[in-house]
C-alpha positions, -999 to 999 in steps of 0.1 A, spaced: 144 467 -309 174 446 -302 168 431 -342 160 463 -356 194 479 -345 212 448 -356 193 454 -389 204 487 -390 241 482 -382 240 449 -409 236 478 -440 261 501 -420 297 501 -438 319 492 -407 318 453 -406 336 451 -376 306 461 -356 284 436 -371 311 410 -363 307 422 -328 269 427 -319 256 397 -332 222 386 -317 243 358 -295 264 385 -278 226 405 -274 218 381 -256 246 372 -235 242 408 -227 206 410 -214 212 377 -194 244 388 -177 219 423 -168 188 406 -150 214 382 -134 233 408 -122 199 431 -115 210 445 -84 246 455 -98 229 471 -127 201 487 -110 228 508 -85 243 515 -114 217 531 -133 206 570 -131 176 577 -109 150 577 -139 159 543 -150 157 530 -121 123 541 -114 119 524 -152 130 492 -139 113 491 -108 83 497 -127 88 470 -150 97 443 -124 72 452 -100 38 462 -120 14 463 -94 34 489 -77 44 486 -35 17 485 -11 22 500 21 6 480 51 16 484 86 38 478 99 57 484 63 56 474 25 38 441 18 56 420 -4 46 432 -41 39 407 -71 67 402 -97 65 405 -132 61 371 -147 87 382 -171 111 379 -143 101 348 -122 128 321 -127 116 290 -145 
């Protein structure tokens, strides 16, 4: 997606915004979101964030009493 808009902006006539969204500053961008996950998830309307919850936590929460059992991560996510 992130190529295909580049792509796109690469044949549009303002230069400037190629010179500004480079793949680099893509990124930088992404990175500086799942660092920052719990800044960006508050900040995010309610459907997104049921989006992202979704995507970092697959399997869904399991309730178990006496509360939510710890639910798997998306490998995506796991730290290296």
């Amino acid at each position: 997606m992130i190529t295909s808009n580049i792509d796109r902006m690469k044949t549009a006539d303002n230069t400037t915004l190629t010179e500004k969204y480079t793949m680099a500053t893509a990124w930088e961008y992404i990175d500086y979101k799942i660092n920052n996950i719990e800044h960006s998830y508050k900040n995010l309307r309610h459907d997104y964030k049921k989006s992202l919850i979704s995507t970092l936590f697959p399997s869904g929460f399991i309730w178990n009493y006496p509360g939510l059992t710890f639910p798997k991560l998306n490998p995506l996510f796991k730290r290296l």
